[in-house]
Backbone and ligand atoms as CSV (ligand in chain L), in Angstrom:
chain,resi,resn,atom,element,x,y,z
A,1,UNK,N,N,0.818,-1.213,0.000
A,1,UNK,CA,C,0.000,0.000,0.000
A,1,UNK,C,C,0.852,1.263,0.000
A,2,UNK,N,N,1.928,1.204,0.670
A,2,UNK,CA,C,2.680,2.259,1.003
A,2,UNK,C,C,3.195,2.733,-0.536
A,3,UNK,N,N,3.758,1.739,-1.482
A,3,UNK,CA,C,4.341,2.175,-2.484
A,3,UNK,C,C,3.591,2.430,-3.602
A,4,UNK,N,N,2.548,1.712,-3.145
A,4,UNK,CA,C,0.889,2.555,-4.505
A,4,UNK,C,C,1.238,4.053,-4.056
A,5,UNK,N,N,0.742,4.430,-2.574
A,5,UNK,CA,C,0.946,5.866,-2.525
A,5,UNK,C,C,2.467,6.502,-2.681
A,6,UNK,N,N,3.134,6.228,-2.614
A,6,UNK,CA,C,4.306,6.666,-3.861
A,6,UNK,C,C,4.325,6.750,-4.973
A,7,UNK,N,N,3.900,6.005,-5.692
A,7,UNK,CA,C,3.566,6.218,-6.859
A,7,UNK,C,C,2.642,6.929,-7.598
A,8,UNK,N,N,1.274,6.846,-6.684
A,8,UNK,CA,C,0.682,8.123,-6.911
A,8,UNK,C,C,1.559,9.557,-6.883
A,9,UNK,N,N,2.093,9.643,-5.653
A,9,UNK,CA,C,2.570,10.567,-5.245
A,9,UNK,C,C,3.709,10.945,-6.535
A,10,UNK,N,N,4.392,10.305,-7.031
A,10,UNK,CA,C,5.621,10.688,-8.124
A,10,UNK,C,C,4.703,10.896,-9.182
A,11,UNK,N,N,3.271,10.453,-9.503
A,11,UNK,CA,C,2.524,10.560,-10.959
A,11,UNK,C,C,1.834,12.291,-10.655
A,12,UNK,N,N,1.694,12.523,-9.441
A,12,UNK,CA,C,0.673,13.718,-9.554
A,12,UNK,C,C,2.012,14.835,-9.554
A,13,UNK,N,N,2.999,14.566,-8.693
A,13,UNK,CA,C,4.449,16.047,-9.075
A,13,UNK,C,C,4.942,15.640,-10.232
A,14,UNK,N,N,5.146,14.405,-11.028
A,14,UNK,CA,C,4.939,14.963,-12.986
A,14,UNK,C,C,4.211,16.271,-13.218
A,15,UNK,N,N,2.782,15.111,-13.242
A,15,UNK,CA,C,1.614,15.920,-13.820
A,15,UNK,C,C,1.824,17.540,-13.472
A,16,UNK,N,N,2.326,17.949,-12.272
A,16,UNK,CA,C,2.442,18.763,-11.236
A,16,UNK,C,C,3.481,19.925,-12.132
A,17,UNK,N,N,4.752,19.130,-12.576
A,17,UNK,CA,C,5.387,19.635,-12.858
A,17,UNK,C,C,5.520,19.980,-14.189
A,18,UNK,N,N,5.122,18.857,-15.061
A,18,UNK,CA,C,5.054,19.250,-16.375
A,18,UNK,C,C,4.270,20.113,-16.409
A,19,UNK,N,N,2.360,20.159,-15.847
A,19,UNK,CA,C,1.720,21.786,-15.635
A,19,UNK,C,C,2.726,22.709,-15.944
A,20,UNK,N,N,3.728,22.630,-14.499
A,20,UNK,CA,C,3.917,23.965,-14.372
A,20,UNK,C,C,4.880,24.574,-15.986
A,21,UNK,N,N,5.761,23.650,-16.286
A,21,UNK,CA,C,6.695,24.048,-17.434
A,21,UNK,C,C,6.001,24.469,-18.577
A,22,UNK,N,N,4.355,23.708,-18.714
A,22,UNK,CA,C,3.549,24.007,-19.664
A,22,UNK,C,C,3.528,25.666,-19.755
A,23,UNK,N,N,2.640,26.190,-18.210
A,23,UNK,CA,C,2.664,27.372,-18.331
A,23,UNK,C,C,3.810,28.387,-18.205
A,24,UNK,N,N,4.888,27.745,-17.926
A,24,UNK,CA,C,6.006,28.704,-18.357
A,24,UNK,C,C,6.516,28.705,-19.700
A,25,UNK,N,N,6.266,27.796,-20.432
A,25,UNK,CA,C,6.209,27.850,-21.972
A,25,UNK,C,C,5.265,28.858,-22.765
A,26,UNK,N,N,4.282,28.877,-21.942
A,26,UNK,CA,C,2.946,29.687,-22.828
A,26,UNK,C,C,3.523,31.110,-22.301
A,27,UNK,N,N,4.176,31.152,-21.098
A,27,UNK,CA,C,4.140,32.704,-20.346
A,27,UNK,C,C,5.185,33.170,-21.299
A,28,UNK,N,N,6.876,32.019,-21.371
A,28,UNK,CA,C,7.685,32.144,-22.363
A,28,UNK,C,C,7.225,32.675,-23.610
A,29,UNK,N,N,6.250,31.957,-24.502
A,29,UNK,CA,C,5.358,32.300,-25.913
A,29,UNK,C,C,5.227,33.893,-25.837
A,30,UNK,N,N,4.526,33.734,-25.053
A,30,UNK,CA,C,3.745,35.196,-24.989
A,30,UNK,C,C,4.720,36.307,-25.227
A,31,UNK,N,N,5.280,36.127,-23.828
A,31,UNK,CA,C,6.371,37.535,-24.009
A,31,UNK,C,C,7.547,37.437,-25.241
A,32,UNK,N,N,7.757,36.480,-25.903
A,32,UNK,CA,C,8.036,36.712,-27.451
A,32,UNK,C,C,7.447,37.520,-28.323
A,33,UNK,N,N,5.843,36.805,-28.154
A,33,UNK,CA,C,4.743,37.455,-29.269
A,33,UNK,C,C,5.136,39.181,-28.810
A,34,UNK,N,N,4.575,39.285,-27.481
A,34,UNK,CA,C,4.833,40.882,-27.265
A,34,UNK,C,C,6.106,41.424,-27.911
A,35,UNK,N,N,7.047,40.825,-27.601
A,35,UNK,CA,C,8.678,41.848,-27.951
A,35,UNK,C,C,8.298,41.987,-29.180
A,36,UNK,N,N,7.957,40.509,-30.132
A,36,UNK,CA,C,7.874,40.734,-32.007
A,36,UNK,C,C,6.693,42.143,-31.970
A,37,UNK,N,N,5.607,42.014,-31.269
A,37,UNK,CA,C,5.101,43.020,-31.808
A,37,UNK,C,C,5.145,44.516,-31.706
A,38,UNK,N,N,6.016,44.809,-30.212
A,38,UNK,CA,C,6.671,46.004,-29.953
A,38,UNK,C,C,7.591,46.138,-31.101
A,39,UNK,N,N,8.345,45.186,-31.565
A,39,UNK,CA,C,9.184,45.334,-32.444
A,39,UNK,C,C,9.116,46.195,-33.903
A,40,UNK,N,N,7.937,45.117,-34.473
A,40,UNK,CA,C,7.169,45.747,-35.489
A,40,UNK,C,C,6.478,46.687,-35.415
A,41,UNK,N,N,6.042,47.368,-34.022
A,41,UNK,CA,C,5.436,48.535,-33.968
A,41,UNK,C,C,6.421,49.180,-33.786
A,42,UNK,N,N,7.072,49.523,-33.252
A,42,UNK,CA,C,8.240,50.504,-33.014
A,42,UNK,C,C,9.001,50.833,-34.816
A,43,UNK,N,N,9.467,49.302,-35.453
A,43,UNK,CA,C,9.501,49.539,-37.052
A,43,UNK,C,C,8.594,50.040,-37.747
A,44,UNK,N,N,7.680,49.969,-37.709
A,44,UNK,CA,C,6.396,50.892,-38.462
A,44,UNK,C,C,6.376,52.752,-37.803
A,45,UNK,N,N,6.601,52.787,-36.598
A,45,UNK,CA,C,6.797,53.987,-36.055
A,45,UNK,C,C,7.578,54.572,-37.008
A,46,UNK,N,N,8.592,54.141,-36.666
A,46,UNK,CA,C,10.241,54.494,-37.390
A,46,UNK,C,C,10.067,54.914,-39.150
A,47,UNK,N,N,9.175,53.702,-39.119
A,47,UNK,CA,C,9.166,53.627,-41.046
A,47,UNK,C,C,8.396,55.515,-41.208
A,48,UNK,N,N,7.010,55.056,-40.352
A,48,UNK,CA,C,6.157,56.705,-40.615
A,48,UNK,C,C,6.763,57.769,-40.368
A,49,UNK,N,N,7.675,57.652,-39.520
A,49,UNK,CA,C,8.735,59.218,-39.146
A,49,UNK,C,C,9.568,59.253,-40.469
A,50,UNK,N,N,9.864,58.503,-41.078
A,50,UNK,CA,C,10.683,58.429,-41.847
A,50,UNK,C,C,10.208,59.138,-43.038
A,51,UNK,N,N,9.036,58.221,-43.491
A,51,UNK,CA,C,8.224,58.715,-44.301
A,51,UNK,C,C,8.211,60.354,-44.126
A,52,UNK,N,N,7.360,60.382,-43.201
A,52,UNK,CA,C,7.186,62.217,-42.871
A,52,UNK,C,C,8.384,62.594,-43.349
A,53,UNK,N,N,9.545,62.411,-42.799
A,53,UNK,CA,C,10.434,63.720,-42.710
A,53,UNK,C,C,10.648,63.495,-44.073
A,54,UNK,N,N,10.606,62.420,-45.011
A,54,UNK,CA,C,10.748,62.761,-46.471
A,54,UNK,C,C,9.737,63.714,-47.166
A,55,UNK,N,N,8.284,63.376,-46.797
A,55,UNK,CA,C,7.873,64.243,-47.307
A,55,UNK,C,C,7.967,65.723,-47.087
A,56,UNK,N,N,8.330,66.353,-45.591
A,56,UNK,CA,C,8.245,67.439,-45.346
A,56,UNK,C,C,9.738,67.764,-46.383
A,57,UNK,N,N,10.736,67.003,-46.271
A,57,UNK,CA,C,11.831,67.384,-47.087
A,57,UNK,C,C,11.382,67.640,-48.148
A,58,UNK,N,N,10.715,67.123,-49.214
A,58,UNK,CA,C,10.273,67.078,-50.647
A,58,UNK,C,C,9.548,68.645,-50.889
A,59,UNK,N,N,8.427,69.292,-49.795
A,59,UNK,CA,C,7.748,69.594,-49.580
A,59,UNK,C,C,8.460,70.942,-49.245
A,60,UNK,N,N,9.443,71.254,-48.633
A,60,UNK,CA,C,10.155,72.233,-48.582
A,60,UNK,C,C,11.145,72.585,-49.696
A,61,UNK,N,N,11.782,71.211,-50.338
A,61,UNK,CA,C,12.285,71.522,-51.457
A,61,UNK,C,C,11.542,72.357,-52.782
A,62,UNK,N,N,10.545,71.514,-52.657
A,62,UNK,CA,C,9.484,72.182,-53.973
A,62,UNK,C,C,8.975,73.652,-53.856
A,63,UNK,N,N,8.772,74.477,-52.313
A,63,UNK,CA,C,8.708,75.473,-52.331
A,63,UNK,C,C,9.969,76.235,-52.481
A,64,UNK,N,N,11.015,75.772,-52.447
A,64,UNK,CA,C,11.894,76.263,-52.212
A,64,UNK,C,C,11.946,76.702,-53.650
A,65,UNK,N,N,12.281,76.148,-54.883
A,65,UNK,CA,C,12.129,76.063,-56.104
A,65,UNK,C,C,11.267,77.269,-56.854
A,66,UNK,N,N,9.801,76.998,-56.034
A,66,UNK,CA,C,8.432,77.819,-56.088
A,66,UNK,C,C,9.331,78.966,-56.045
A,67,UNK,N,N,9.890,79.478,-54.791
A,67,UNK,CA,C,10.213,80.795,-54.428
A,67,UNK,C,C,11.451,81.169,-55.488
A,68,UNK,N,N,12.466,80.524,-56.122
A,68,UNK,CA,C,13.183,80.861,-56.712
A,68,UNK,C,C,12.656,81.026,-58.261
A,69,UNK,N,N,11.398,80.723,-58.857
A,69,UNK,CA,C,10.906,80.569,-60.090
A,69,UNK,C,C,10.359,82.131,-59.943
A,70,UNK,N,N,9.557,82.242,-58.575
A,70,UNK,CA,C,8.719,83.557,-58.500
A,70,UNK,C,C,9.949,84.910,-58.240
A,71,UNK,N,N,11.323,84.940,-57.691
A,71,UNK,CA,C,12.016,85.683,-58.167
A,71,UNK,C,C,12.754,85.802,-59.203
A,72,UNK,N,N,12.663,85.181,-60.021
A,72,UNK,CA,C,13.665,84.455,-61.584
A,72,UNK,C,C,12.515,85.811,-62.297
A,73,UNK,N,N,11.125,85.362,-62.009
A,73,UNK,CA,C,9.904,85.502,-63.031
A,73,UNK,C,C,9.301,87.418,-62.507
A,74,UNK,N,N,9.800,87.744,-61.455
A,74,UNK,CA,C,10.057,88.930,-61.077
A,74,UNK,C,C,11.352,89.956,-61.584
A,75,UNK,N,N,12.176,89.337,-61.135
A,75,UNK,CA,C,13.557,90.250,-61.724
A,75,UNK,C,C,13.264,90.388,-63.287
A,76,UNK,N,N,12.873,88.927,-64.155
A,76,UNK,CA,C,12.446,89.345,-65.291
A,76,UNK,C,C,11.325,90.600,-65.739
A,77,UNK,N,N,10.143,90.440,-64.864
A,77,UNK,CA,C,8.957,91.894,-64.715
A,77,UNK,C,C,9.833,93.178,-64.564
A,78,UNK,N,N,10.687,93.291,-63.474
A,78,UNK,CA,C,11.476,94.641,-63.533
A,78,UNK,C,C,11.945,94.696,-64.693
A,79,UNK,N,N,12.985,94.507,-65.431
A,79,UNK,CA,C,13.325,94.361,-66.899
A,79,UNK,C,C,12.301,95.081,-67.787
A,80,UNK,N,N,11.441,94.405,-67.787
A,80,UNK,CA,C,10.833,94.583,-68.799
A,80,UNK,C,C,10.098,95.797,-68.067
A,81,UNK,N,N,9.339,96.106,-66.969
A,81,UNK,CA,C,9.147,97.247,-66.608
A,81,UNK,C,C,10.234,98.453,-66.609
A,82,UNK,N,N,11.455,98.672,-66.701
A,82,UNK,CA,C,11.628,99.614,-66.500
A,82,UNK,C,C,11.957,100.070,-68.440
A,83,UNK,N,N,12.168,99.032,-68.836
A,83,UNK,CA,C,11.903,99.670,-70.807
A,83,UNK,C,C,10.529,100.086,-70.989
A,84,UNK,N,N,9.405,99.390,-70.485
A,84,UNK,CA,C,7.998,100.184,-70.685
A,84,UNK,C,C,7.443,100.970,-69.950
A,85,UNK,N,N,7.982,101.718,-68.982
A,85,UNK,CA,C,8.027,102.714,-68.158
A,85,UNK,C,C,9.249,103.661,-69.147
A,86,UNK,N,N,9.941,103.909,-69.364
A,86,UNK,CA,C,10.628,104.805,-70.003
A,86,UNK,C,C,9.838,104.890,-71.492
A,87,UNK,N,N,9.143,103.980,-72.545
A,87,UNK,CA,C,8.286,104.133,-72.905
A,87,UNK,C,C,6.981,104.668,-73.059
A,88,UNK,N,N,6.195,104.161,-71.876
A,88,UNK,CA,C,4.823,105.247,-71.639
A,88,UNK,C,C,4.936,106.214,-71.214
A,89,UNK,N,N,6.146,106.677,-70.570
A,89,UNK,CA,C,5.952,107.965,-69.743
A,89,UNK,C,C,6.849,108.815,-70.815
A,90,UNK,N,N,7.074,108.359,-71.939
A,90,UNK,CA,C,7.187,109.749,-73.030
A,90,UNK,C,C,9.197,109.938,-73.179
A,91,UNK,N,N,9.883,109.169,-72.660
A,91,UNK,CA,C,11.089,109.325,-72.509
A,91,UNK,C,C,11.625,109.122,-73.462
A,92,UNK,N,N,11.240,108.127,-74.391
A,92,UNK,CA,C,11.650,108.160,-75.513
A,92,UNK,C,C,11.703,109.128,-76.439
A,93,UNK,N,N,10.492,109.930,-76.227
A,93,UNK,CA,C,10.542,110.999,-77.087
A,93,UNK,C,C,11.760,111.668,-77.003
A,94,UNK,N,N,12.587,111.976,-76.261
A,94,UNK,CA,C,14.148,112.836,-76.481
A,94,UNK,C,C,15.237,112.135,-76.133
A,95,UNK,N,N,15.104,110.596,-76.005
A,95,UNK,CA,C,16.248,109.591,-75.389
A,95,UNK,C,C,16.506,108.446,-75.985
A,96,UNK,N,N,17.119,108.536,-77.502
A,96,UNK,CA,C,17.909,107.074,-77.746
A,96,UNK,C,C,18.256,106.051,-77.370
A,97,UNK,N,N,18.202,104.951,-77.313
A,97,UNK,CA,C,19.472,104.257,-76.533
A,97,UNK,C,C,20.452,104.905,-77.129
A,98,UNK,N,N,21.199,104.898,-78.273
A,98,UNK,CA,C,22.260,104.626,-78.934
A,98,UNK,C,C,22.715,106.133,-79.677
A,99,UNK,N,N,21.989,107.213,-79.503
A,99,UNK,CA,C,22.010,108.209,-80.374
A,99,UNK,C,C,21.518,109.463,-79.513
A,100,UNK,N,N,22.530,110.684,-79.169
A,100,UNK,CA,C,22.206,111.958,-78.803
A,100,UNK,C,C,20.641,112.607,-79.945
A,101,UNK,N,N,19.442,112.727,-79.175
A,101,UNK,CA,C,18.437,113.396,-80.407
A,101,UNK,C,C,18.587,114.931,-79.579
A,102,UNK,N,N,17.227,114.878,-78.920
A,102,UNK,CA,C,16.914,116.272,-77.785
A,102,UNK,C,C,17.793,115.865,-76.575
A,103,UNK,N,N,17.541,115.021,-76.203
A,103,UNK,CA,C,18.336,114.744,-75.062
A,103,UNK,C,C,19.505,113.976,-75.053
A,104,UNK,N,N,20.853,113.268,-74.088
A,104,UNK,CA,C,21.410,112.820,-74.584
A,104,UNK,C,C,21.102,111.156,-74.281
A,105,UNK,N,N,22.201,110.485,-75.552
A,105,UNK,CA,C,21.717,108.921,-75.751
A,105,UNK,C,C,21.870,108.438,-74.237
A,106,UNK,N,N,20.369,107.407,-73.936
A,106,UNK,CA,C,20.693,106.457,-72.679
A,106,UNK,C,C,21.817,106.039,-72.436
A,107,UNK,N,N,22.688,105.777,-73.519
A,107,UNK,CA,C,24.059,104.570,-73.447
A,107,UNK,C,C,25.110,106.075,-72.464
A,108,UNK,N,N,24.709,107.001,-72.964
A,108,UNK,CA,C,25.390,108.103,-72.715
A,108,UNK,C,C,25.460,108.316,-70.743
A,109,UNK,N,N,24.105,108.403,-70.381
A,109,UNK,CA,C,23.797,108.446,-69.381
A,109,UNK,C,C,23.982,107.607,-68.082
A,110,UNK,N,N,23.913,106.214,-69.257
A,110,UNK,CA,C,24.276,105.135,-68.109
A,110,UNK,C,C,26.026,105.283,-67.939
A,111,UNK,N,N,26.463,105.683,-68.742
A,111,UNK,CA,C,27.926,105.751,-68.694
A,111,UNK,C,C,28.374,106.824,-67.313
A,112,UNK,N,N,27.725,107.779,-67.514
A,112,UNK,CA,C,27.944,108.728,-66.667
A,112,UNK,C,C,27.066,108.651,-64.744
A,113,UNK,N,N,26.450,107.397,-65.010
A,113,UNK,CA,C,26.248,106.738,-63.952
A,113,UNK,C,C,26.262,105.869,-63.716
A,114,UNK,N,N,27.645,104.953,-64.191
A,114,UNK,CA,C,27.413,103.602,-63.735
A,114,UNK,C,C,28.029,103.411,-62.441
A,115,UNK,N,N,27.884,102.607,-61.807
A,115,UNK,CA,C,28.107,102.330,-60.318
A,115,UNK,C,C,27.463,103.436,-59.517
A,116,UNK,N,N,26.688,104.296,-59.706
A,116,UNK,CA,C,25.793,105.382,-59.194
A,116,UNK,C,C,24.701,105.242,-59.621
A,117,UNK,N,N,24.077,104.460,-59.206
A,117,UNK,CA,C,22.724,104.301,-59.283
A,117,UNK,C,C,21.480,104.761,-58.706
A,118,UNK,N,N,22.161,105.186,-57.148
A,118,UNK,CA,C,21.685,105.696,-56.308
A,118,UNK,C,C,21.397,107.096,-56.672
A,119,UNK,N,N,22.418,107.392,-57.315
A,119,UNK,CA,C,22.475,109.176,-57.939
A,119,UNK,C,C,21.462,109.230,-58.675
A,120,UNK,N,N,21.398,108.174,-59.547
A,120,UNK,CA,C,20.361,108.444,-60.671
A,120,UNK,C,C,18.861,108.310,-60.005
A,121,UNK,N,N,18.588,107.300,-59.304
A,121,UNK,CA,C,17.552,107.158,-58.460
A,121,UNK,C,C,17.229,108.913,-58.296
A,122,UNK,N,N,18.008,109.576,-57.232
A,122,UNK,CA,C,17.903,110.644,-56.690
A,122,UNK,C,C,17.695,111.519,-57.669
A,123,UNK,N,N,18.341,111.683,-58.847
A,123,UNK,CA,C,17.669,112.580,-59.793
A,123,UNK,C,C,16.362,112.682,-60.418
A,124,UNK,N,N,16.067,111.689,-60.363
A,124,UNK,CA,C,14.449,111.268,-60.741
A,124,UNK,C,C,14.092,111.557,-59.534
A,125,UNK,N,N,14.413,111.375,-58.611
A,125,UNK,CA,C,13.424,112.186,-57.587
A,125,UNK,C,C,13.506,113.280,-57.288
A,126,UNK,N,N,14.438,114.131,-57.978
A,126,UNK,CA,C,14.339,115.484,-58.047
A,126,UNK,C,C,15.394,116.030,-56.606
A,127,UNK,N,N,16.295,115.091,-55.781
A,127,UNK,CA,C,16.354,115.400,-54.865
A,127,UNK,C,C,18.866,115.514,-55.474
A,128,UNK,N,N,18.814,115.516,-56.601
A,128,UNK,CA,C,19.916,115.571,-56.976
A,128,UNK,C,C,20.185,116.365,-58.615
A,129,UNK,N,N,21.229,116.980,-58.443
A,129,UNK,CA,C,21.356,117.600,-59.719
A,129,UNK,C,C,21.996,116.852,-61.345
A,130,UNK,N,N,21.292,117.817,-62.042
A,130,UNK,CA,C,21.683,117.028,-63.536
A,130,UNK,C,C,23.321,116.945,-63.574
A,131,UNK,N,N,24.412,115.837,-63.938
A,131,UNK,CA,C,25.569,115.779,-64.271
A,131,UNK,C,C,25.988,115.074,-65.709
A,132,UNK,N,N,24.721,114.625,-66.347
A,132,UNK,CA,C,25.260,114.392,-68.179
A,132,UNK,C,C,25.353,115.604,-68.769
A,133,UNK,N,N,23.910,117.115,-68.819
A,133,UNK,CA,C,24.003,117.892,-69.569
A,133,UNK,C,C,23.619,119.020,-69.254
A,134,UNK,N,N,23.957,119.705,-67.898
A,134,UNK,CA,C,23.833,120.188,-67.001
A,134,UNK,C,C,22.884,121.349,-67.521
A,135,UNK,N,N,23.755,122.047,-68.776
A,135,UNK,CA,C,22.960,123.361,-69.374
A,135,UNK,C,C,21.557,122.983,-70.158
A,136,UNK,N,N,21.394,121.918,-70.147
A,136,UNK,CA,C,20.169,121.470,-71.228
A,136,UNK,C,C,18.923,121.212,-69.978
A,137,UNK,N,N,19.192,121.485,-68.698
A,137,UNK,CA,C,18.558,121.162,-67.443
A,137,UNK,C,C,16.993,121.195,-67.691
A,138,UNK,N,N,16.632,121.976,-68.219
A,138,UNK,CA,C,15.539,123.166,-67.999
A,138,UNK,C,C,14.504,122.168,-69.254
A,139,UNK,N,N,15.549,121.934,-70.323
A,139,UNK,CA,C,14.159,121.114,-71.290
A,139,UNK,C,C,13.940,119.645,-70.655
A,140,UNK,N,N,14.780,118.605,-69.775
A,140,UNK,CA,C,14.514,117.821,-68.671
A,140,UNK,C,C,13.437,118.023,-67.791
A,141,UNK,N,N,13.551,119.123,-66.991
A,141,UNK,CA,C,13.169,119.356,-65.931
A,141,UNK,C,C,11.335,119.223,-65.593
A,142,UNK,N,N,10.595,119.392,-66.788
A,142,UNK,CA,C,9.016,118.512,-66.599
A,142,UNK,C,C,9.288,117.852,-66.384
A,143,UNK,N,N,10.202,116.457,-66.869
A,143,UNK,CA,C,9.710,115.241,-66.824
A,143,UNK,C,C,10.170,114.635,-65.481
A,144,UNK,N,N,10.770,115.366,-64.757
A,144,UNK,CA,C,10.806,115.084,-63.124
A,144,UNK,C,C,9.511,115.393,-62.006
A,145,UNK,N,N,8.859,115.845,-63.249
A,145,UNK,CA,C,6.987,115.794,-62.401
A,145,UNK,C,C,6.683,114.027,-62.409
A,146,UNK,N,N,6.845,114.012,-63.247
A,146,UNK,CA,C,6.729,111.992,-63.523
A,146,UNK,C,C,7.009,111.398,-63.081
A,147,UNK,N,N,8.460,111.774,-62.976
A,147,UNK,CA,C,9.241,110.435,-62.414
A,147,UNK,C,C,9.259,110.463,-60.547
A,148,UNK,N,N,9.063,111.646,-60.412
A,148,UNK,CA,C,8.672,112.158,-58.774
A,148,UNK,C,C,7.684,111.302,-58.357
A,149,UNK,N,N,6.534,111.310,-58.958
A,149,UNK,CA,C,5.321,110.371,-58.845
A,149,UNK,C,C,5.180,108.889,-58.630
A,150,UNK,N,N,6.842,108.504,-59.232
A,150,UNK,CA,C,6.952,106.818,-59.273
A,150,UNK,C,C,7.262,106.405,-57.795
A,151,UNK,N,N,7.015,104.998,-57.247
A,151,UNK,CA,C,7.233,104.513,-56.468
A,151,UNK,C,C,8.909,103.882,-56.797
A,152,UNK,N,N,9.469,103.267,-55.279
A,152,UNK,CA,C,10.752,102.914,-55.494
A,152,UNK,C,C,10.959,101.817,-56.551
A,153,UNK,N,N,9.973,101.079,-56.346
A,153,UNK,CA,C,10.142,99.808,-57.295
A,153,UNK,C,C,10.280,100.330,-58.870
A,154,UNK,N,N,9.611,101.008,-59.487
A,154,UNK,CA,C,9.506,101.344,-60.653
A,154,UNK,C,C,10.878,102.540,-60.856
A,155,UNK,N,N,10.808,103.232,-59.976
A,155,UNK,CA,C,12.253,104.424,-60.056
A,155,UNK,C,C,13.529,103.145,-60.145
A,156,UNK,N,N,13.356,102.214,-59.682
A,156,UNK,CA,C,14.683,101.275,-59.385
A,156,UNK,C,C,14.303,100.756,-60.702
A,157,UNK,N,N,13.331,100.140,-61.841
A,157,UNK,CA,C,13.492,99.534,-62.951
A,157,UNK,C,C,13.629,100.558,-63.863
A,158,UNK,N,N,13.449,101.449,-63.540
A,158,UNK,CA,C,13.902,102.700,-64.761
A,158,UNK,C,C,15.287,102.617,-64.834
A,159,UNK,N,N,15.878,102.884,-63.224
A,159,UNK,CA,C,17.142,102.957,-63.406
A,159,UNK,C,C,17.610,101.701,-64.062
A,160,UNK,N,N,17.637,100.570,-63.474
A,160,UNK,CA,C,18.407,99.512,-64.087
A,160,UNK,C,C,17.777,99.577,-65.694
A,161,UNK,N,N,17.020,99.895,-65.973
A,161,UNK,CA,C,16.962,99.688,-67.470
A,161,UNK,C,C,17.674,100.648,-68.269
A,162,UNK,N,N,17.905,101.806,-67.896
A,162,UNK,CA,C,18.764,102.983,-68.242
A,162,UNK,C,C,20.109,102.515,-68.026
A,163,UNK,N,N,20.703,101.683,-66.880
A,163,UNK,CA,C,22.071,101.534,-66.732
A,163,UNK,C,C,22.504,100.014,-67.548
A,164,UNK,N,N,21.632,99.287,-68.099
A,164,UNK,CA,C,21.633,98.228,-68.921
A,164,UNK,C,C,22.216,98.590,-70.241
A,165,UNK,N,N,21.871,100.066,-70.873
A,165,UNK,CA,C,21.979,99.744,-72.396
A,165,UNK,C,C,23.437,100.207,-72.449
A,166,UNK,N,N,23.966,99.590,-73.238
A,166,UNK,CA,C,25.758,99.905,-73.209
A,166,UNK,C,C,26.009,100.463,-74.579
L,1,HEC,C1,C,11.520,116.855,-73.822
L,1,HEC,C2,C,12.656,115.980,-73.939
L,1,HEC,C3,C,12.904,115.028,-72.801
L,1,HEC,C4,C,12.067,114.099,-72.292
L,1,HEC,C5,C,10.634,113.783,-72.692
L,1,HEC,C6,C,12.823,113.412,-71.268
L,1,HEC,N1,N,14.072,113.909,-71.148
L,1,HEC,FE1,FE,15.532,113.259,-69.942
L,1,HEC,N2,N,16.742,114.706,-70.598
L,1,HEC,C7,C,16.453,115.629,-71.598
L,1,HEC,C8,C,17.565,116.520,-71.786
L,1,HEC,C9,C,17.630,117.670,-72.759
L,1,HEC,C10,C,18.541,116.106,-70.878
L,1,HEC,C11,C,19.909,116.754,-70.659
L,1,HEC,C12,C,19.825,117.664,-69.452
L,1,HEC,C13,C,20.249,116.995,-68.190
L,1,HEC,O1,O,21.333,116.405,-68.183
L,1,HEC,O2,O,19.519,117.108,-67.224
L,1,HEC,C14,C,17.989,114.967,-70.167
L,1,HEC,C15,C,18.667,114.260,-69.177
L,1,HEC,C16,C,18.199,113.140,-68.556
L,1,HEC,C17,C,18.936,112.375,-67.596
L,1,HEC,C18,C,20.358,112.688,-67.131
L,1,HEC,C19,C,20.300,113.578,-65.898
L,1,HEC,C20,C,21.639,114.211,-65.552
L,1,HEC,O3,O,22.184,113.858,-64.486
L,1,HEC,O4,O,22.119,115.082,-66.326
L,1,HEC,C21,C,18.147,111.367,-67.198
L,1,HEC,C22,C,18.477,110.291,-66.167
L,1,HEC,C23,C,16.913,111.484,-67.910
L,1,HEC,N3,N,16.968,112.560,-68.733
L,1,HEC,C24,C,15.868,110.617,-67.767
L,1,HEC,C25,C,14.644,110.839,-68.378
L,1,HEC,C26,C,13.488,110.013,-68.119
L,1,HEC,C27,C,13.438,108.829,-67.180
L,1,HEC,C28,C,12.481,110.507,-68.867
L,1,HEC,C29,C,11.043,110.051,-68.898
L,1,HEC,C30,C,10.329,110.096,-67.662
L,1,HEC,C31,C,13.016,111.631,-69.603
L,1,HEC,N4,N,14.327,111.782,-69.271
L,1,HEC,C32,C,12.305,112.376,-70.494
L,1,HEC,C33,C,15.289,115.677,-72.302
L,1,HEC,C34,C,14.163,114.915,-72.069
């Protein structure tokens, strides 16, 4: 009798024990499954940051571009504004590029102000004196009602278009 209950006794701490390894296998399982899926979540994190900062990169590049097309496509507008501003406002009528008529040739003028731009600015605003044709002042001197009137932007494409023609 004694060794039946031994034997019970060694069959139920198996049973007892294999249990227990069972559930340290499943507890083992588990906290695998978790790490893989922290894993892959943390890689998917990573991947979407990633993502983002490409797009914000892309996204800043392309404006960046934007902004350099819209000053490319501006500096070109001055250009061409300050030849059709010396145009509508009648300048042509006594100012060549290339040829003394009433007044003297642009090429003339820009010569006598180049790297002074500022000067020329100031003469159109009336706030500096004539130095191409000093004595001829007086048949000039309307058309500094005009050019008085312009804003800086347009006084600055006059000038550069005046100091352009060579
Ligand atoms: C009626 C003819 C006439 C018109 C129109 C005219 N100019 Fe003149 N301009 C002259 C004469 C003449 C001179 C020479 C006198 C002088 O140097 O100021 C002159 C001189 C100038 C000078 C040289 C100034 C200097 O330092 O001697 C500039 C710059 C100028 N004109 C710009 C203009 C602009 C810009 C316009 C149009 C808004 C214009 N002119 C329209 C006759 C004219």
């Amino acid at each position: 009798m004694k060794k039946l209950g031994l034997l019970l006794l060694a069959v139920m701490m198996i049973s007892l024990s294999s249990c227990g390894s069972d559930d340290a296998k499943k507890a083992k399982e588990g906290a695998e499954q978790a790490v893989e899926a922290t894993k892959e979540a943390a890689q998917e994190a990573g991947d979407a940051v990633k993502e983002a900062a490409e797009k914000t990169g892309e996204a800043v590049k392309e404006a960046a571009e934007k902004t350099e097309e819209a000053a490319k496509e501006a500096t070109g507008a001055a250009d061409v504004n300050g030849k059709t501003l010396f145009a509508s406002n009648g300048c042509v009528a006594c100012h060549n590029p290339q040829n003394k008529t009433v007044g003297p040739a642009i090429k003339e003028i820009a010569a006598g102000y180049a790297g002074k731009k500022d000067e020329l600015v100031k003469f159109l605003k009336g706030e500096a004196k004539a130095i191409i044709d000093p004595a001829q002042f007086a048949v000039m001197q309307p058309n500094l009602a005009t050019t008085k009137k312009m804003n800086d932007a347009e006084l600055n494409a006059l000038a550069d278009y005046m100091l352009s023609i060579k």
